[in-house]
N, C-alpha and C positions, 0 to 999 in steps of 0.2 A: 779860568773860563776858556772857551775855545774861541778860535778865532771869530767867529758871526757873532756870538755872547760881546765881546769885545766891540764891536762894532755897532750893534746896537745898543750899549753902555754909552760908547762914544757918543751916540747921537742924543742919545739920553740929555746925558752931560754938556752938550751943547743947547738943547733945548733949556735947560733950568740956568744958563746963563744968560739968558736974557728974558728972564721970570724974576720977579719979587719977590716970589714966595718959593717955598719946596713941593716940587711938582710929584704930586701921588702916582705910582707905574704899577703896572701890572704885564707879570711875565706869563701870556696863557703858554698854558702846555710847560710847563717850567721844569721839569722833572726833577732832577737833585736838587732844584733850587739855588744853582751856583751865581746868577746874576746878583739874586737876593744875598745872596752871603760877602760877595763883592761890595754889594752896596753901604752892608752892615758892617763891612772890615775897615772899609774908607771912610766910612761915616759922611759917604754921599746920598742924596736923595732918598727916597720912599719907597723901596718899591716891596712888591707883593707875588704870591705864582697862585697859580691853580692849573690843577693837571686834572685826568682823568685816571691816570696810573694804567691804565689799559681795562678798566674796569675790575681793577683787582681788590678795590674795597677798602686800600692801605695806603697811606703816603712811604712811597717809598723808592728808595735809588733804583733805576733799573742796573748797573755796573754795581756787577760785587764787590769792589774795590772801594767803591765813592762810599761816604756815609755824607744823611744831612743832619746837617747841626740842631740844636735843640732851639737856638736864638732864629733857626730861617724856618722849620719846620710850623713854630708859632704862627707864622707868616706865611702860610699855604692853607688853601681852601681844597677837598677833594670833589670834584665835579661828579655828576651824575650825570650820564647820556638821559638827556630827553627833559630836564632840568633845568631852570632858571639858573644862572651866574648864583652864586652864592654874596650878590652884591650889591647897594643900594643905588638907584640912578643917578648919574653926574658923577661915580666916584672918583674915575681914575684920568686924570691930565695926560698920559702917558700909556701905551699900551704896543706890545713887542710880540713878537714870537720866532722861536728856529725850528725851524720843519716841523711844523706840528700839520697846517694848513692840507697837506695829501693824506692827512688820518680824519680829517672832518667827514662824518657822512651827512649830518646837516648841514649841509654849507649856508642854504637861506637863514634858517632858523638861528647859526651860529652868529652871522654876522649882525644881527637885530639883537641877539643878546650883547656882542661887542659895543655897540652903539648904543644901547640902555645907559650902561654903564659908564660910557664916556661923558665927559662934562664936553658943553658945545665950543669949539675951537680947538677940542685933543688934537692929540697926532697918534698915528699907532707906525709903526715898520712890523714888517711879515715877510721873510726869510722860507721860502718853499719849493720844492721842484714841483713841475708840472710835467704836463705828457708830453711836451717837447723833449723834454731830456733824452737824452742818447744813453747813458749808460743808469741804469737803477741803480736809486740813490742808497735804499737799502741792501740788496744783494749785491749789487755793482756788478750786474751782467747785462750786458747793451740789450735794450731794447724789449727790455721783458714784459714788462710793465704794458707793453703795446699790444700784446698778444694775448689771442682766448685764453682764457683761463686751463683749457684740456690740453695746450698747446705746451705750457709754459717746463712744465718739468723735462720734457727731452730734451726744451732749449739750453736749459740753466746747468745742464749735465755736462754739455758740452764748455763749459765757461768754468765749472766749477775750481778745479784746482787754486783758480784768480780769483773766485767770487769770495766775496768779503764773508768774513767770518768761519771759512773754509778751514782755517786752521785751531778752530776751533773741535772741529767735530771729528770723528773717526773715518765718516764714511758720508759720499753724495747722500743715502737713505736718511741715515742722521741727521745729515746739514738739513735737507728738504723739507722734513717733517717738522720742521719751527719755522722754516720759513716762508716755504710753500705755503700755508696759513694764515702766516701774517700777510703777505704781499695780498692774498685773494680777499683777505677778511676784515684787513687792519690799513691798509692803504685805497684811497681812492682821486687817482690819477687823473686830472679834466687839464685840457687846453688853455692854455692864458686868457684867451679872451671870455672864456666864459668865469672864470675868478675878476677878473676887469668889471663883466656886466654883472656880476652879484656885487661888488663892493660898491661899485657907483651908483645902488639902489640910496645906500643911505651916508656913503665918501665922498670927497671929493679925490679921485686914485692919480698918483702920480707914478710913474717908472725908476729907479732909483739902483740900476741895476750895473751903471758906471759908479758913480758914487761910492759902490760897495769894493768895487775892483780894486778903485784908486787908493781902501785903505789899506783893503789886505795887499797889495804892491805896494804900499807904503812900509809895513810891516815888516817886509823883507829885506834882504843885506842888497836887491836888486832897488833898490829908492829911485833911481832914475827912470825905471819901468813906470811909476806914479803916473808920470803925464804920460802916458800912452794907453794908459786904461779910457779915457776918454776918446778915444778913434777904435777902439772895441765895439763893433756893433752887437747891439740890445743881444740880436737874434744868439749868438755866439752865445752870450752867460744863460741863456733859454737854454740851449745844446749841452753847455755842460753844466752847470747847475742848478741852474732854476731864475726863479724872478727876486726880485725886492721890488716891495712896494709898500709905497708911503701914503697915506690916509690920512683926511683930517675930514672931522666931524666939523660940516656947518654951522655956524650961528644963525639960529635962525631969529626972527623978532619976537 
């Protein structure tokens, strides 16, 4: 798993120790499915994905490299834009995602079906860059993401040789023409506070964005860094990465 996967595992796993039972998860947007395969190697807790695949109609890796297994695949549902959850109300105790949240173009509609599906007292964590971010999460050229859309390809030209996945391709035309697309078509970039006032229609929204610092400095051969992720202000992990944020569905009477 990658490092957020891990983190949100972790929290996972903290949350079913102090449950009685084995808490049902759900990884939206889950792609290869690596949390679920985790979960199924260790023979820890429940969990489940559903992705959209990019609307390609197939469960399947995006990385040529990666395959998913036949025991996680079992365990993914293919999403439909425009689509109920493929899921019965109350299901899941538990609910996660890594950068999926900047590909939402429903955002109201998404979050009402998150909240269907959750039983009342879940918790979800949601891993996302927002339009604070300084450098774009998927090309990794500052600032792109903030600009018209007519604007963006003379920016990203200039960035190019550093912009991510550059070395993948032969030529700037090359690189542009998959990405340039996805950024305009497949990415949709809003301000923290309006993800805040969409979540706390039906969350109760926490910040969770030290917390996250102090694992992955945890993780590192830097350990003594841990406690200083806490004098990190918020603003700072907004600039370079994005938000975490922790959600629990009300009990209501």
């Amino acid at each position: 798993m990658v490092p957020n996967e891990n983190w949100l595992f972790d929290r996972y796993t903290e949350l079913s120790s102090r449950s009685s039972r084995v808490l049902t998860a759900l990884d939206f947007g889950c792609g290869a499915g690596r949390v679920i395969s985790h979960s199924l190697n260790e023979g820890i807790g429940d969990f489940w994905g559903a992705d959209t695949y990019y609307g390609d109609g197939e469960i399947t890796a995006r990385d040529e490299h990666e395959t998913i297994p036949p025991a996680t695949r079992e365990r993914i549902r293919l999403l439909e834009p425009g689509r109920p959850l493929p899921y019965d109300d109350d299901s899941f105790d538990f609910v996660c995602s890594n950068q999926v949240f900047e590909h939402v173009d429903d955002l109201a509609g998404t979050i009402d079906e998150l909240a269907r599906v959750t039983r009342p007292g879940g918790v979800h964590l949601h891993l996302f860059p927002t339009l604070e971010l300084l450098r774009e999460a998927h090309l990794g050229v500052p600032l792109i993401h903030r600009l018209p859309v007519e604007r963006r390809e003379a920016w990203a030209k200039l960035f190019y040789p550093h912009a991510y996945y550059a070395d993948t391709t032969s030529s700037f035309d090359d690189w542009w023409k998959a990405m340039g697309p996805f950024l305009a078509e497949r990415t949709f970039y809003r301000p923290r506070a309006e993800y805040d006032t969409a979540f706390a229609r039906r969350f109760q929204v926490t910040h969770v964005e030290q917390s996250k610092l102090a694992f992955h400095l945890g993780q590192s051969r830097l350990r003594p860094l841990r406690a200083l992720a806490h004098t990190v202000p918020t603003t700072v992990e907004l600039l370079r990465v994005g938000t975490a944020v922790h959600l629990r569905l009300p009990i209501t009477a």
